[in-house]
N, C-alpha and C positions, 0 to 999 in steps of 0.2 A: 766228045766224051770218049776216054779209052777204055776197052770194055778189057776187065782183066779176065783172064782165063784160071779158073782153081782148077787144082790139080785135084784129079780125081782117079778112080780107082782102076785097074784095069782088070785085075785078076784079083779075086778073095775065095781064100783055102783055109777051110777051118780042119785042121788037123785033130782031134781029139787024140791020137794016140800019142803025139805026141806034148801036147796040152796046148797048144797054141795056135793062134789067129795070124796066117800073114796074108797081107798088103801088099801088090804091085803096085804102083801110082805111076800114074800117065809121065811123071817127066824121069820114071827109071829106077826109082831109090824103092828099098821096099822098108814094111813094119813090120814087127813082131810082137804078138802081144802073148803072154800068158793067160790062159783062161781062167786062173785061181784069181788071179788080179784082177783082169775083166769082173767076173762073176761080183768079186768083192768092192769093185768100184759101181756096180750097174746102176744107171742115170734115174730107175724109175719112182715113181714118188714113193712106193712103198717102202723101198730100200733106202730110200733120202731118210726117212720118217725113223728107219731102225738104226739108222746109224746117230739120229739124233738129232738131226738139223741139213736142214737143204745145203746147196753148196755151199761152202766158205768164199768169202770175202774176194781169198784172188780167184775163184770160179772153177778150184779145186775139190770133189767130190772126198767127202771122208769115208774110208773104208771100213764095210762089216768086218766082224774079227769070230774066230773059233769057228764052231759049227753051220754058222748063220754062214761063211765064205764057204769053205771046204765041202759042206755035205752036199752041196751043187754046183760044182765048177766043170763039171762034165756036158760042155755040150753036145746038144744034139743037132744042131743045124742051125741056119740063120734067113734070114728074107732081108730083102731088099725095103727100104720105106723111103720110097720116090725118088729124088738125087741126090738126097743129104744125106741118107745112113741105112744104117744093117740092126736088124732085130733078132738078137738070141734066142733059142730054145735053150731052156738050159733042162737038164734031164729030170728034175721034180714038176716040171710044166712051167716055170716059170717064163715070161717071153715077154714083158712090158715095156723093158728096158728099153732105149735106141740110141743105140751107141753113133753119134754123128762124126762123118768122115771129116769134118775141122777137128774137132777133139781126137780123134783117133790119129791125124795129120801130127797135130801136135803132139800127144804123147809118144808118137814113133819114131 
């Protein structure tokens, strides 16, 4: 059996001043994400529930819109959840969310 190796993260820098999430990953390449996007895509069921429906079909996350994104896209920091992903604070306390390093992979 060939045991694939995923790429994973080497270095994560959550910049808030300048609004954004970047990603070093083990084979070089890095990601950039937006926090306002972040924020407005966040995976957790609460936020699935307000935007109206769990993910779509192609396992694409629908985004909150107006004040429901923007009045919390300010993070405050993040944690580690085991080897698969990163848990936002976001500055109203919200922190449910876990943003996994394949979907982060991929949208980067």
């Amino acid at each position: 059996m060939v045991r694939v190796r995923k790429k994973r993260p080497l270095q994560i820098d959550l910049d808030g001043s300048a609004g954004e999430l970047v990603i070093d990953w083990s084979d070089g390449s890095q990601s950039r994400f937006g926090l306002a996007e972040m924020r407005r895509s966040c995976p957790c069921a609460m936020c699935r529930e307000q935007r109206g429906a769990p993910a779509q079909a192609d396992g694409q996350l629908r985004l909150l819109e107006g004040e429901a994104a923007t009045a919390t896209a300010k993070a405050v920091g993040y944690v580690p959840v085991g080897r698969y992903g990163i848990r936002i604070s976001w500055s109203d306390g919200h922190d449910t969310g876990i943003y996994t390093f394949d979907l982060l992979r991929q949208e980067g």
